[in-house]
N, C-alpha and C positions, 0 to 999 in steps of 0.2 A: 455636532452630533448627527445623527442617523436615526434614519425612519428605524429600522431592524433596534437602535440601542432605546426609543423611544417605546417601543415594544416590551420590549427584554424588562425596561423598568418597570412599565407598568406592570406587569406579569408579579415581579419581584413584587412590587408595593400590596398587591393583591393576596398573593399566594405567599410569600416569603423567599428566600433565598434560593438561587439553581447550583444543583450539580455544577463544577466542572464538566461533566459530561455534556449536560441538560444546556450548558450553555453552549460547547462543541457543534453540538447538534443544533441550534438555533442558526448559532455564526455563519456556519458551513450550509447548511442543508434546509431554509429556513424557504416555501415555497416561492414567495415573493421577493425575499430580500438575501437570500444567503450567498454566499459567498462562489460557490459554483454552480448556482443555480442565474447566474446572472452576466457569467465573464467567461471570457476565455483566458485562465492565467498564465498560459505559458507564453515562451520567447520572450523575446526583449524589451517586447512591448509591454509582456504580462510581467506578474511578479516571480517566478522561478523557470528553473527549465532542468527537465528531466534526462535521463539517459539515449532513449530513443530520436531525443532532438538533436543531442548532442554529435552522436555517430550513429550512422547506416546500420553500421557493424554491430550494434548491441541487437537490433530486430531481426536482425540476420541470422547473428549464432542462437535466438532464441526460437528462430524459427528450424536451424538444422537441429538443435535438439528434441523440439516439438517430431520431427522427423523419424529423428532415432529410438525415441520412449514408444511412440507410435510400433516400429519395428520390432521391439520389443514386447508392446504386448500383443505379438502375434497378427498386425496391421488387421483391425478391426473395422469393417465398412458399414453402417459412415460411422465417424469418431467425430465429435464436438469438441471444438477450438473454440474455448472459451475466456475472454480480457475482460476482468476485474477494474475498471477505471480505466479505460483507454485513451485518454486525452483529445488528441486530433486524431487518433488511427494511425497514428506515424507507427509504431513499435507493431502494430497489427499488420499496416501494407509492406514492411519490410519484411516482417517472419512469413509472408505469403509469397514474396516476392522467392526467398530461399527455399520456401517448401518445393516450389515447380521445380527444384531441381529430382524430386520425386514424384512421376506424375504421376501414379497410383494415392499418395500419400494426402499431394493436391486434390485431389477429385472427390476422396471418400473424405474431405473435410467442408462440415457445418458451422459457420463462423458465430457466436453470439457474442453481444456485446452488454455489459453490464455498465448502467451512465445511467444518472437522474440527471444531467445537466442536458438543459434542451439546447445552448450554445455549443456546449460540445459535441452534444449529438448531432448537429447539425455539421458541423467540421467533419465528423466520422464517413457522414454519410458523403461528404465530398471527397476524401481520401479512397473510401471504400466502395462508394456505389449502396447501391441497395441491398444486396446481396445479404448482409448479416442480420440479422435477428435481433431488437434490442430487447434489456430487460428493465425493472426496477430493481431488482435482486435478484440473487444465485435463486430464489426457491421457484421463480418462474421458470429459469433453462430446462429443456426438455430432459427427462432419464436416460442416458445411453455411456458409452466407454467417453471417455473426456480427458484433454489436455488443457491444465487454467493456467493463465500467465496471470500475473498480480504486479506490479512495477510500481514502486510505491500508492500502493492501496491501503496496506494494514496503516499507515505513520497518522492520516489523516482519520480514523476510526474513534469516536470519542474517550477518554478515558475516565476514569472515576480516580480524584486522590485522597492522599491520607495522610494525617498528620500522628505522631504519638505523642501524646500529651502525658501531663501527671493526671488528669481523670482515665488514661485512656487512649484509644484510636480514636479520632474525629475526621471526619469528613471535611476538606477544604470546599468552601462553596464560592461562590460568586454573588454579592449583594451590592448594595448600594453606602456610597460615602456618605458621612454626617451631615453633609448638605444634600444629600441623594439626587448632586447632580453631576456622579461620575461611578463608574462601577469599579468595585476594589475587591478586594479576595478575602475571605473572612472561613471559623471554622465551624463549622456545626454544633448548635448547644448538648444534642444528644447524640448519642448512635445513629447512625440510618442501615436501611436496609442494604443498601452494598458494601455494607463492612463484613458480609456473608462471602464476599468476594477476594478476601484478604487472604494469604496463604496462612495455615497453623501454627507454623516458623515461628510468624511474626509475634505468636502473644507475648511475649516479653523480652520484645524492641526496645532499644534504649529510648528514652524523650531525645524528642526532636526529632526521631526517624521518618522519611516521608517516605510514599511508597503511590505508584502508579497501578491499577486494573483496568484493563479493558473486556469488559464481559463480551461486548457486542464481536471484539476480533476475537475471541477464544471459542464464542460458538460459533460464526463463520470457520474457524478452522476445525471445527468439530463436525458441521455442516460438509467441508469437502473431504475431509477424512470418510465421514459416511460416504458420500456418493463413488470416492475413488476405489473405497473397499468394496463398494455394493456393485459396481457398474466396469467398475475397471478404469485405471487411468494414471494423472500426476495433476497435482498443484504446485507451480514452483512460484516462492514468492520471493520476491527481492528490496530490499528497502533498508532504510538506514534504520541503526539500534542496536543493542545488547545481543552478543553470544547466549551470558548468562543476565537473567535479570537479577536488579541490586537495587536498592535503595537510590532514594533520590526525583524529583520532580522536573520534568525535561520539555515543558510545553513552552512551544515558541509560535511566535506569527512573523510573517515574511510576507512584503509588499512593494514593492517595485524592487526589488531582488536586494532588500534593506531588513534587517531587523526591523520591525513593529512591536510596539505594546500590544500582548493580546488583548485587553479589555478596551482597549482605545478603540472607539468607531468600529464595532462588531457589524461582518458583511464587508468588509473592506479588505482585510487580508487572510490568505492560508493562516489555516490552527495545523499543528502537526504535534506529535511527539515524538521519539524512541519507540523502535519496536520491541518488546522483550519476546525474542524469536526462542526462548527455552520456555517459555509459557504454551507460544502457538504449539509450539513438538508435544507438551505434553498433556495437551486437549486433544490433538490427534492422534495420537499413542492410544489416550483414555480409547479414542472411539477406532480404534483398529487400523490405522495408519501405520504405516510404517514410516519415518523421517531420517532423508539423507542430506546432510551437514548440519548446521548450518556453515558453508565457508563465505572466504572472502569472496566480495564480486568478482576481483584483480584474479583471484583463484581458479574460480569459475569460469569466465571469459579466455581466461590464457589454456584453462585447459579443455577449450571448444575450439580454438584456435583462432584466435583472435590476430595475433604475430602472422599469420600465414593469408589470412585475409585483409589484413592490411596492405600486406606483399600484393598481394594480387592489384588492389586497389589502385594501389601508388605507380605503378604501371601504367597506367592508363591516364591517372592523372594528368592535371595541364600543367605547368608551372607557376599558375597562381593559385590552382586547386591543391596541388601537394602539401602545403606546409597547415592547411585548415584539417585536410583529410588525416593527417598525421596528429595534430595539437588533439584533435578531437577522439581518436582512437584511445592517445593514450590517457586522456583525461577522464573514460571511464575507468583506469587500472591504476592509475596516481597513487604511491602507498600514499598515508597520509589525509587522502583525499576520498573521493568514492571507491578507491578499489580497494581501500579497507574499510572506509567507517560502515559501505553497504556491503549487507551480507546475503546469503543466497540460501534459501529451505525447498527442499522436494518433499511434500505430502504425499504418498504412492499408495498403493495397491502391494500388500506385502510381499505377492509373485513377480512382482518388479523387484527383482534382488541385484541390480546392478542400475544405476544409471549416468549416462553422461556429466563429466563435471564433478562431480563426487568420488568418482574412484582413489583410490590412494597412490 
């Protein structure tokens, strides 16, 4: 067991059963004990590893697009370059390192960094210097034109789930076993209040339907649809999930790059889920966004040119560097793999009627 699960129970014994959510947010975000509040989880040493770690080349082409939307809204001085969960700063020192290929572009950019983890932030601050701005959330960043990168940000965001029963929708919660010396999943005797959260669709779901919300990623993307429409800019966010959302409960934990039981030892590994990227479109839609794709990563990458910086790359390469430089490129476009299961949303500014990676 675990100080954070010794916690978690007592709370439970107290108060009664948690959210899915309530316990997300514990797991994860808990100030003492949570899960990236306490680790640095990535490479090989941590439990996963993201795009940015993998190849150059994904911070790269996200920094020549940051370039080109920039160009497009008319290169605005200064514009905030703003990252959603930036891990080590790897995916931020490489789109910086691509920006200088436009040194007006470089210069009228204000880096911020959104991170509650003080292990990480402290990784950033070695990657990047001082130079950026940290936040506790989007609503600290200062008001101005903005470009936000998100690299799986939304998958980790809590969710709320739901069962359909013969009484009804119930909320899955998280409680304690009949010995109340292990945490098990169980359903809410009544209604709760985030079954307000449930789309209209669902009132007469067949039994046994389950279904995922995340209130918290739908107002963040309601939050950057305001600010994109208000201030001018793009949000593009990239992460694995649904085109369309569908039924079905998708919460997993990963620790030393293993399946975990999520309820096993809370604080110990990643909670993630499915993005449903047609939910985020139409909270920002609601609040005056405009939204282009969702496409494949494989999609999007190949059509920023991913094939042609490769090329360049492998040039230079050594002969023990080539075959990594290569494995790793195409491992973000793998059908099959991330360059389908992850998908890619631009949140804009509706005067932004074209942009990179999205075109047909």
């Amino acid at each position: 067991m675990t100080a954070l699960f010794d916690l978690i129970a007592a709370r439970i014994r107290r108060r009664g059963p948690l959210s899915v959510a309530e316990y997300m947010e514990l797991a994860l975000g808990h100030p003492k004990y949570g899960y990236y509040r306490t680790r640095d989880p990535l490479g090989r040493a941590g439990d996963f590893i993201t795009a940015p770690e993998i190849s150059q080349i994904f911070g790269e082409l996200l920094g020549l697009w940051c370039a080109d939307t920039w160009q497009r809204m008319g290169e605005p001085d200064p514009v905030l370059l703003v990252e959603l969960g930036p891990g080590r700063g790897t995916l931020m020192k490489d789109a910086l390192r691509a920006a200088a290929i436009r040194p007006a572009f470089r210069q009228a950019l204000h880096v911020h960094l959104v991170e509650t983890s003080p292990v990480l932030r402290a990784a950033q601050r070695k990657a990047l210097g001082d130079a950026p701005c940290w936040h506790d959330s989007l609503k600290t960043v200062p008001r101005g034109p903005m470009l936000v990168l998100a690299n799986e940000f939304f998958d980790a965001l809590p969710v709320h789930q739901f069962v359909r029963t013969e009484r009804g929708w119930r909320e899955r919660v998280v409680t304690l076993d009949a010995a109340g010396e292990r945490l098990a999943f169980g359903l809410a005797e009544r209604p709760t209040k985030a079954q307000r959260h449930l789309p209209a669709r669902l009132a007469d779901a067949p039994v046994g339907t389950e279904w995922e919300v995340s209130p918290i990623a739908l107002d963040l993307a309601a939050a950057l649809a305001h600010r994109v429409v208000e201030d001018g800019g793009a949000a593009l966010v990239i992460d694995y999930g649904h085109v369309l959302g569908g039924p079905g409960e998708t919460l997993q934990a990963v620790r030393g790059h293993q399946r975990h039981e999520p309820l096993v030892e809370p604080g110990t590994a990643d909670l993630t889920t499915h993005v449903d990227f047609a939910a985020l479109a139409e909270a920002a839609e609601a609040a005056g966004a405009a939204c282009h794709g969702p496409v494949t990563q494989r999609a999007f990458l190949l059509a920023l040119g991913l094939d042609l910086r490769l090329a360049t790359l492998m040039k230079t390469a050594s002969p023990a560097q080539a075959p990594l430089v290569e494995s790793g490129a195409r491992r973000l476009i793998e059908p099959g793999g991330m360059g389908t299961l992850f998908k890619v949303l631009a949140l804009a500014d509706p005067k932004l009627s074209d942009l990179a990676g999205f075109l047909p």
